[in-house]
C-alpha positions as CSV (number, residue, x, y, z in Angstrom):
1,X,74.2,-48.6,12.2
2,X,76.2,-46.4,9.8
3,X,73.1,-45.8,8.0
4,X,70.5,-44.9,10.7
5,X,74.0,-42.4,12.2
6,X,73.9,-40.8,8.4
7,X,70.1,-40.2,8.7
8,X,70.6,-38.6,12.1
9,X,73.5,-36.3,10.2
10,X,70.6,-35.6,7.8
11,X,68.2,-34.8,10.1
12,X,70.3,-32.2,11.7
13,X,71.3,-31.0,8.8
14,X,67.9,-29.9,7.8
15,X,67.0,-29.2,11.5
16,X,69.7,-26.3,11.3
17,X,69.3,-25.0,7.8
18,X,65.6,-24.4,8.7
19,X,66.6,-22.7,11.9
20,X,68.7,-20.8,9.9
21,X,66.5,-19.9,7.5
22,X,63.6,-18.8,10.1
23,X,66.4,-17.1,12.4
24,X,67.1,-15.0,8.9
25,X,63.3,-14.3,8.4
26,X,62.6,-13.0,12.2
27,X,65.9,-11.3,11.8
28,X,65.1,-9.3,8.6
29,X,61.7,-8.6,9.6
30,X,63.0,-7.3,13.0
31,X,65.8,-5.2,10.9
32,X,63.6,-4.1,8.4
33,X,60.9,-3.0,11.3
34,X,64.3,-1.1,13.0
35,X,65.7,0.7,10.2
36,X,61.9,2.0,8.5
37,X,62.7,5.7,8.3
38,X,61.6,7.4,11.3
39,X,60.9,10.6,12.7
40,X,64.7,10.6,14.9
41,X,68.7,11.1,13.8
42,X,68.1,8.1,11.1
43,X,66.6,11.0,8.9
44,X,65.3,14.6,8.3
45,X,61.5,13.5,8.4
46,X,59.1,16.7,7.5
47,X,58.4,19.1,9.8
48,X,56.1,21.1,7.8
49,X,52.4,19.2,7.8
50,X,52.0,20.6,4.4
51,X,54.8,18.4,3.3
52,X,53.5,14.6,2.2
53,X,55.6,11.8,1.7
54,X,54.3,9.2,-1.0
55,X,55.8,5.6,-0.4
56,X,57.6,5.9,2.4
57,X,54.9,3.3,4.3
58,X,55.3,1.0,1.5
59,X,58.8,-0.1,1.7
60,X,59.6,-3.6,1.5
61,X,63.2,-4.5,1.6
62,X,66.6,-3.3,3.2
63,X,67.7,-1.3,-0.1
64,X,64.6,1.0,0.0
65,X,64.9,1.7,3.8
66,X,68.6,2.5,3.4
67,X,67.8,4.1,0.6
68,X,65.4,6.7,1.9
69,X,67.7,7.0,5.2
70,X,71.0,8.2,2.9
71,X,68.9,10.6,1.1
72,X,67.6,12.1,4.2
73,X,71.2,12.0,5.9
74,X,72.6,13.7,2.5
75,X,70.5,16.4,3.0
76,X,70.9,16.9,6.8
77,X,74.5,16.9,6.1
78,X,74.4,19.7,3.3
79,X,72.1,21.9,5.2
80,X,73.9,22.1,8.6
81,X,77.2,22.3,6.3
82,X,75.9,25.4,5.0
83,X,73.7,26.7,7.8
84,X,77.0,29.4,8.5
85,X,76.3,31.6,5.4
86,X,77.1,35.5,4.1
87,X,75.1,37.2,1.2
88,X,78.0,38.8,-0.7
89,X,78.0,41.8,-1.9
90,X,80.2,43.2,-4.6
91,X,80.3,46.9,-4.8
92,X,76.7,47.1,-3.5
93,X,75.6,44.4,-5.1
94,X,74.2,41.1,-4.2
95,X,76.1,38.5,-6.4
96,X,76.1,35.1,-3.9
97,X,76.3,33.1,-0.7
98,X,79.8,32.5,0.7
99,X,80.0,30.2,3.7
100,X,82.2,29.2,7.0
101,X,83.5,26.2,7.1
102,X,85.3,25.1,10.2
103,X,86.2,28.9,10.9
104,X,87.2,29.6,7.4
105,X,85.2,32.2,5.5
106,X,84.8,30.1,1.2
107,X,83.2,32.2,-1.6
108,X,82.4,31.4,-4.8
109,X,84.9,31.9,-7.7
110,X,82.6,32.5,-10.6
111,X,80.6,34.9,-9.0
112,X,83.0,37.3,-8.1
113,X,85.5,37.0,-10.7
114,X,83.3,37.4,-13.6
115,X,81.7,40.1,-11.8
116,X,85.3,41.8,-11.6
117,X,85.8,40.5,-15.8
118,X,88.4,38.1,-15.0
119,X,87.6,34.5,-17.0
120,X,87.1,32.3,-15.3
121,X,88.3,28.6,-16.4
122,X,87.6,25.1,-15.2
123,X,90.3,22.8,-16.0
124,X,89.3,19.5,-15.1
125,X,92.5,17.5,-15.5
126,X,93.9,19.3,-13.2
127,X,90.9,20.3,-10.9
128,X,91.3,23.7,-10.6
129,X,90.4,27.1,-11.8
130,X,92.4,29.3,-14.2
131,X,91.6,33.2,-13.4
132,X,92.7,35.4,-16.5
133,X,92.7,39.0,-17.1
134,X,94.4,41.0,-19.2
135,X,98.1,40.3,-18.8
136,X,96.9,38.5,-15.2
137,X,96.8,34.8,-15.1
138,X,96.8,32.4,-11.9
139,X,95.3,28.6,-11.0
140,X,93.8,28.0,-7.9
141,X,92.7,25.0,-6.1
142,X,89.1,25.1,-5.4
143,X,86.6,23.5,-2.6
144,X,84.4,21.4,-5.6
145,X,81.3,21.9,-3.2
146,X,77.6,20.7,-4.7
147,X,78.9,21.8,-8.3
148,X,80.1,25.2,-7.4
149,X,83.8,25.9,-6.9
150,X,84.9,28.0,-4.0
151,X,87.7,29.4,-2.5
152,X,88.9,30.6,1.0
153,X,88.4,34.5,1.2
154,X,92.1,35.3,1.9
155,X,93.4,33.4,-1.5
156,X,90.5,35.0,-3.4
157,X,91.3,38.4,-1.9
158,X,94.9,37.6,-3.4
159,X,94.1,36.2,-6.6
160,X,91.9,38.8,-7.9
161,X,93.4,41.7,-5.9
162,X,90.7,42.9,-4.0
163,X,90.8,46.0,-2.3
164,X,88.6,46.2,0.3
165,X,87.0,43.3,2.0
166,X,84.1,43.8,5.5
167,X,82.3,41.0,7.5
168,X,79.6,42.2,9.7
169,X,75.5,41.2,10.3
170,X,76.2,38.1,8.0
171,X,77.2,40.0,4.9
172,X,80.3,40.2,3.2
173,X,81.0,43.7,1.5
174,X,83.4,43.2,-1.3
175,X,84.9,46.7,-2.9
176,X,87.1,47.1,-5.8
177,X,87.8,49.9,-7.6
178,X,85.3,53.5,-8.2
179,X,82.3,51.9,-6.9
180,X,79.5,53.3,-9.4
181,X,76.3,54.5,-8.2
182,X,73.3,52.9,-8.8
183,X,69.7,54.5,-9.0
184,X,67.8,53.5,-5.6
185,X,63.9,52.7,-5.3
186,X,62.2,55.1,-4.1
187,X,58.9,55.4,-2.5
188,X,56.4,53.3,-1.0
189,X,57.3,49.6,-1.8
190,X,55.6,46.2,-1.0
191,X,56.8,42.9,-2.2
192,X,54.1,40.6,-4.3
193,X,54.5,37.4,-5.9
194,X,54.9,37.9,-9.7
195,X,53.9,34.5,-12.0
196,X,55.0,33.9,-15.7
197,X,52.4,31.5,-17.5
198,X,50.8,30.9,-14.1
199,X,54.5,29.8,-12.2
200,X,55.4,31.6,-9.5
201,X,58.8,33.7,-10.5
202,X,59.3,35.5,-7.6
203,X,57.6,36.6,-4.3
204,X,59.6,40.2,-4.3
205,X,58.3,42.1,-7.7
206,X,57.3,45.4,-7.0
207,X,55.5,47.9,-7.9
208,X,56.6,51.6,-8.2
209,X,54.7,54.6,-9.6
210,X,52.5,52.0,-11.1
211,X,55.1,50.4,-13.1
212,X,56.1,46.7,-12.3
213,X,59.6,45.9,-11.5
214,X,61.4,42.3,-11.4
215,X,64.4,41.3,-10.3
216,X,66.6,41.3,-13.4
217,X,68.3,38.1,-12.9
218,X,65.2,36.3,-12.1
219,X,63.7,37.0,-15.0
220,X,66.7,36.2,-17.0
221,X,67.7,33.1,-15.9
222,X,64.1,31.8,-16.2
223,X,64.3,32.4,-20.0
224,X,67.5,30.7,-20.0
225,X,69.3,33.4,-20.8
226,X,73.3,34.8,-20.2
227,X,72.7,37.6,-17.2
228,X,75.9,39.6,-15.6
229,X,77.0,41.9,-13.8
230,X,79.8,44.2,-14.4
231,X,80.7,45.4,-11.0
232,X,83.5,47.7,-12.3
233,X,81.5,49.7,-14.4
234,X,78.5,49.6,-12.5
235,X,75.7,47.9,-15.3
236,X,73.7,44.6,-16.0
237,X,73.8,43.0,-19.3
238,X,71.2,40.0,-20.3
239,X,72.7,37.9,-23.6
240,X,75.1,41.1,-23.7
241,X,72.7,43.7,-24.1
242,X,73.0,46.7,-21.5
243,X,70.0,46.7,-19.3
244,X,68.2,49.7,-17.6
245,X,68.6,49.2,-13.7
246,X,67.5,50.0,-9.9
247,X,68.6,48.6,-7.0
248,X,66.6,48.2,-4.5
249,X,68.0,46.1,-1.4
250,X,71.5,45.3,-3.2
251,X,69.3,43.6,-5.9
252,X,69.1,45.4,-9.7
253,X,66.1,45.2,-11.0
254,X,64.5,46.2,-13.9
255,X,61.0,47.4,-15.2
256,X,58.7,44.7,-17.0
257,X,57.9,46.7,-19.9
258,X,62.1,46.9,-20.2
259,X,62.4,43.2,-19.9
260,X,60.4,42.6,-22.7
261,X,62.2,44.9,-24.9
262,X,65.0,42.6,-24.0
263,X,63.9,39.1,-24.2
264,X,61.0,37.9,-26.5
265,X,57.9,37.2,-24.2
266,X,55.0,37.1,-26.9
267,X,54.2,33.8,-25.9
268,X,53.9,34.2,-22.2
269,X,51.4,35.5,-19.6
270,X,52.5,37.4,-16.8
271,X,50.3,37.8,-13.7
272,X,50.9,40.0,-10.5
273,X,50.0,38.9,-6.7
274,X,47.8,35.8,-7.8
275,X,47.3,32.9,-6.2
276,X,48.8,30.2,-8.2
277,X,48.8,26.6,-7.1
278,X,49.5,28.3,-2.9
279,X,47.4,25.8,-1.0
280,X,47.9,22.7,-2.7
281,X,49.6,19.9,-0.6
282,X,53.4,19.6,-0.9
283,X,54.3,16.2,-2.7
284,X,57.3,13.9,-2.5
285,X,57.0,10.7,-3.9
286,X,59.5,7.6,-3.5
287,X,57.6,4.9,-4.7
288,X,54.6,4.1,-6.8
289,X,51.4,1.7,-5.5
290,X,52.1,-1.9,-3.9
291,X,51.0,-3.3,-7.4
292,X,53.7,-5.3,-9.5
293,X,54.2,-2.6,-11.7
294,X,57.4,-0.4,-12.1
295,X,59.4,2.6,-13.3
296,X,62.4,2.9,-15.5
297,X,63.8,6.6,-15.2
298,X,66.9,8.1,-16.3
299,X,68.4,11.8,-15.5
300,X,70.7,14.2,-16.3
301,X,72.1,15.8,-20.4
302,X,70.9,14.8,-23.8
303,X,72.8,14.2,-26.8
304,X,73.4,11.5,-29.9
305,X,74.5,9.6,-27.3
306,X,71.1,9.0,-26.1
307,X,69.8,7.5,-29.2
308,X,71.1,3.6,-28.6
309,X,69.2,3.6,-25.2
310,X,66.0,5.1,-26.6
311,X,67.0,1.9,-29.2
312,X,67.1,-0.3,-26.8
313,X,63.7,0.6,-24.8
314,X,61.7,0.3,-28.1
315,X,62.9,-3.0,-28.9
316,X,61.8,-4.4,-25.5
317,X,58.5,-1.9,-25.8
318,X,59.6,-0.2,-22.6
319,X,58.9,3.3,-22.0
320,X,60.9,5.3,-19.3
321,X,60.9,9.0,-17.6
322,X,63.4,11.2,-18.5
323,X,64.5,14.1,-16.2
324,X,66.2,16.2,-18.2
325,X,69.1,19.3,-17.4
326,X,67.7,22.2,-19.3
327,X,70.7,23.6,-20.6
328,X,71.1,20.8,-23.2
329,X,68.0,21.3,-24.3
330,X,68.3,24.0,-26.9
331,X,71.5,22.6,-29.0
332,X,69.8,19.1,-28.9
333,X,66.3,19.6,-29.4
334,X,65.6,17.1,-32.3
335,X,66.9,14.6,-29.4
336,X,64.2,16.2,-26.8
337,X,61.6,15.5,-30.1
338,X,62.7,11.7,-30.5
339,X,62.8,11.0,-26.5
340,X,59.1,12.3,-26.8
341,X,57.7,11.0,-29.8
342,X,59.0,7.4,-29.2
343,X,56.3,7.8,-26.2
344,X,58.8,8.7,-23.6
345,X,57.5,11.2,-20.6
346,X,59.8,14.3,-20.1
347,X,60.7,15.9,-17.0
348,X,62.3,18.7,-14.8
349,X,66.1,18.3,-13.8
350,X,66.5,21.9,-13.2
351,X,68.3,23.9,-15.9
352,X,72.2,23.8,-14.5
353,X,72.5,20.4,-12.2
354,X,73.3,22.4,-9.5
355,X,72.8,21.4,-5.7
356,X,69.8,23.8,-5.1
357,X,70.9,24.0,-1.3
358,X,73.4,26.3,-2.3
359,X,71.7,28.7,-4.0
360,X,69.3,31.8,-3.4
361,X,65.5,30.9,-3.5
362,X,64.3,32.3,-6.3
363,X,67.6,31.4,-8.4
364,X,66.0,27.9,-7.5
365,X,62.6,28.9,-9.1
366,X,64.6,30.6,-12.2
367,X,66.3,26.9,-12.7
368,X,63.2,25.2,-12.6
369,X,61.1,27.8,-15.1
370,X,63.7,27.9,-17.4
371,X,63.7,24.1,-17.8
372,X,59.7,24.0,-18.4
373,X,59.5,26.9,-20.7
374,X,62.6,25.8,-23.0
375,X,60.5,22.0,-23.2
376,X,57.6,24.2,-23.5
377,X,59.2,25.5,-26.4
378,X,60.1,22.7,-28.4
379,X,57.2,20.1,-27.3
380,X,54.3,22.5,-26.9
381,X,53.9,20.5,-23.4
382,X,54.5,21.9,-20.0
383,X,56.0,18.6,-17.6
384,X,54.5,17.5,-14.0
385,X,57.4,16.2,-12.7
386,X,60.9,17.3,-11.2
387,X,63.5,15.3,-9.7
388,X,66.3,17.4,-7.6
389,X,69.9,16.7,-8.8
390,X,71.4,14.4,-6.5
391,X,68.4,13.7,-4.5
392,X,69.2,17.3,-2.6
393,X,66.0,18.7,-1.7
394,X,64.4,20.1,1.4
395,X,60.7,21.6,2.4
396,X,60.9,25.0,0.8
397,X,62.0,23.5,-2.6
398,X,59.2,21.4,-2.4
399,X,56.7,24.7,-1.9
400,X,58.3,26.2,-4.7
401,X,58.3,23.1,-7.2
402,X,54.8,23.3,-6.5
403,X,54.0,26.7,-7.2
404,X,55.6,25.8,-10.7
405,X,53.3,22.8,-10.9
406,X,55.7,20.6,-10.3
407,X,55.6,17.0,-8.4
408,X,58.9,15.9,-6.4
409,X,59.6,12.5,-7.9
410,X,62.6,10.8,-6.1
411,X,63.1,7.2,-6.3
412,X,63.2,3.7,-4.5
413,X,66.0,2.1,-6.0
414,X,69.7,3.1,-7.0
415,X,70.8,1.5,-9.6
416,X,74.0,2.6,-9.6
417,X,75.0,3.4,-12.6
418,X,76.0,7.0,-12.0
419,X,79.7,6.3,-11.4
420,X,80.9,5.8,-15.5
421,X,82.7,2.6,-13.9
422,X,80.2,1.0,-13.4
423,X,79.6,-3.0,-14.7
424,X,76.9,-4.1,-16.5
425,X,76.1,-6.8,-14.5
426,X,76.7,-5.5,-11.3
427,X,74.1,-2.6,-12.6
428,X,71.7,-5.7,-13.4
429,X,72.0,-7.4,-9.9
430,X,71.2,-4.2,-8.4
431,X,68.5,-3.6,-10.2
432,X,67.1,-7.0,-9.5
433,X,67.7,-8.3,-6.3
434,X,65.6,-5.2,-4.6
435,X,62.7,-5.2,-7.2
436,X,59.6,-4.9,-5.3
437,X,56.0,-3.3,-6.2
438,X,55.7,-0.1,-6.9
439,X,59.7,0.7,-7.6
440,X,60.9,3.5,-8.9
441,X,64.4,3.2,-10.2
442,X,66.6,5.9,-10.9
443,X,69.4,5.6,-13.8
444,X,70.9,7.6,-16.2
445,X,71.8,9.1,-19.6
446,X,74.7,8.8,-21.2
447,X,76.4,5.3,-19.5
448,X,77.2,2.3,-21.8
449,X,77.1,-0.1,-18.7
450,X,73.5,0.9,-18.8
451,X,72.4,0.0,-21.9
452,X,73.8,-3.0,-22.0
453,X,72.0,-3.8,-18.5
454,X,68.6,-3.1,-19.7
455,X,67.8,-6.1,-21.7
456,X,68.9,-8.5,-19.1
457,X,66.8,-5.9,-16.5
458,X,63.6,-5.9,-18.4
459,X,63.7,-9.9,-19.4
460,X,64.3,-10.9,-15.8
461,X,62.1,-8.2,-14.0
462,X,58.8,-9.6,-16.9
463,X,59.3,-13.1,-15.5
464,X,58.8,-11.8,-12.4
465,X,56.0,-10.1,-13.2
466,X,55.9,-6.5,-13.5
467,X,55.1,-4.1,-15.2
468,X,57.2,-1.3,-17.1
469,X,55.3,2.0,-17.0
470,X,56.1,5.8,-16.8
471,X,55.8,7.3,-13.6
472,X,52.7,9.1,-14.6
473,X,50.7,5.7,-14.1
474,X,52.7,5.2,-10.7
475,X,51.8,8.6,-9.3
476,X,48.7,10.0,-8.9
């Protein structure tokens, strides 16, 4: 009797656990089916039928949906936080976008005071800004906002002693001092799209009296070089050489010829009103083909530092994707060589690891030309890919990425390992628990936790059976 009661037990015991389990398979199927990203409040899906979303159909696990959904709720968040915005001006001159937050009018720090020659000092420790000039000192707590500090207009009009300040029609009118004047254009003008070896710099060049102007800090920044503006004396300087000047619109800009005089462009075409790659379709891809085969990739700065993970790939005959920030390019290009000649592909993190939501359009293109002329430089290679710092990103990035030849590549799977406290093995199981075909998984540069997670990664992700590849056999 005892026994035939203890088979009954066992009976129900199984009876239950496969309930269970087949209660847990209708349910994640059901949840899965619920939370795919869809056109609704889940997620900003495109609007623009240019814009084409690779992978998106293809997800197969709760990670990638939720995933996709944070991304697209990260970027809903930034735009309506910065949908109130004011092009500042500083004594006539265009400088940056301030913003109203909850009915309080921020601007950037930088911007203004180095426009004014105050310096301008981050002090992390303490998570402020130091403003010095002259005699003149202060710190000032700062809105840390997607990378760019900002402060509340009435504290900045303190700090840097401002003298006259005007809202009206969405522009902010800063004056200080003898404002100096500036030579206007003159004559008939018409805005044309103006390309540097066939990427599109800039849809406002001009032409006047049959001499081609740019906007000086476009051109500038897409070299990679230093551009200000000195607002009390009324100039523009590019790597600190004085630069010849119209304004036209609030913006300086400067003729071609002048530019060149200025920054060394022998090994550069230029082009006026062409076509480009206009017309192409706009790509963002999340995740490669439903075939068992995957992508490491890894973002953000180069240094020495990079050297044990590039160790540790070889010796498991991985190769990854690296998207790197341009600006560390230059002082650490025998690590740039190494990354590539150990098989490695190279891409586009944009030049300065800003959030490119908070910046002027073509500021966006100068981040992303700068970045593929200074690898250009070095490597003799020109990249496909671009990933946008923090996943930040919305339709008219995507046009402009791909008027630079650039493909959006975003990914499928977090690792995370961004935060520098992060444990190897949580990194691992991750990493491995929300494999699936076709993943793309983001990590990044510069974290210990990382490289110590790899070799577990790899060993457990080949008995599974995939495939490590770079993401130019992922995406077409």
């Amino acid at each position: 009797m005892k026994r035939h009661r203890m088979i009954l037990i066992i009976v129900l015991i199984v009876l239950v656990g496969i309930g269970i389990y087949y209660g847990a398979r209708v349910h994640f199927k059901e949840k899965l089916e619920a939370d795919k990203p869809i056109v609704g409040e889940d997620i900003q899906e495109p609007q623009d039928p240019e814009e084409i979303r690779i992978g998106v159909d293809n997800y197969s696990n709760w990670h990638e949906v939720q995933n996709h959904n944070s991304i697209g709720e990260a970027n809903a968040y930034a735009e309506k936080r910065l949908e109130k915005s004011y092009n500042v001006y500083l004594n006539r001159v265009f400088v940056d976008i301030g913003y109203d937050w909850d009915g309080i009018v921020f601007l950037p720090i930088r911007s203004i005071g180095e426009g004014l020659n105050w310096r301008i000092i981050w002090i992390p420790d303490k998570q402020m800004i130091q403003v010095v000039k002259g005699d003149e000192e202060a710190f000032v707590d700062v809105v840390n906002f997607f990378g760019k500090a900002y402060v509340s207009l009435d504290i900045l009009a303190h700090v840097l002693n401002l003298d006259s300040i005007a809202i009206e029609d969405g522009k902010i009118h800063i004056s200080e001092g003898d404002i100096k004047e500036w030579q206007q254009g003159i004559g008939e003008i018409k805005g044309s799209s103006f390309y540097i070896d066939d990427m599109k710099m800039t849809d406002a060049a001009y032409k006047l009296d049959e001499d081609i102007y740019i906007p000086s800090k476009i051109f500038a920044m897409s070299f990679g070089r230093i551009y200000r503006y000195n607002a009390e004396e009324g100039f523009i300087t590019i790597d600190g050489n004085r630069v010849e000047a119209i304004l036209i619109d609030g913006i300086p800009y400067s003729q071609l010829a002048h530019l060149e005089e200025i920054i060394d462009t022998a090994d550069h075409s230029f082009s006026y009103d062409a076509m480009g790659n206009k017309g192409k379709k706009v790509e963002v891809v999340y995740k490669g083909p439903d075939k068992k085969r995957i992508a490491l990739t890894f973002d953000d700065y180069i240094d020495a530092e990079v050297l044990p993970l590039l160790d540790v790939l070889d010796a498991h005959d991985v190769k990854g994707s690296f998207f790197i920030i341009g600006n560390t390019i230059d002082v650490n290009k025998d690590i740039l060589e190494e990354i590539y000649n150990r098989g490695h592909i190279i891409a586009n993190h944009t030049w300065d690891h800003l959030n490119n939501h908070s910046i002027p359009e073509d500021e966006f293109r100068g981040q992303l030309i700068s970045t593929q002329l200074v690898i250009k430089k070095h490597l003799g290679i020109v990249p496909k890919y671009y990933r946008p710092p923090g996943g930040y990103y919305n339709s008219k990035m995507l046009k402009i990425a791909r008027d630079i030849g650039l493909k959006t590549v975003m990914w499928s799977l977090n690792s995370n390992d961004a935060s520098f406290d992060s444990k190897p093995a949580h990194i691992t199981e991750q990493v491995l628990k929300n494999l699936s075909n076709g993943s793309i998984i983001v990590m990044h540069t510069k974290r210990k936790s990382t490289i110590e997670a790899l070799p577990e990664i790899i060993k457990k992700a080949r008995q599974q059976g995939y495939e490590f590849v770079g993401i130019d056999a992922l995406i077409p």
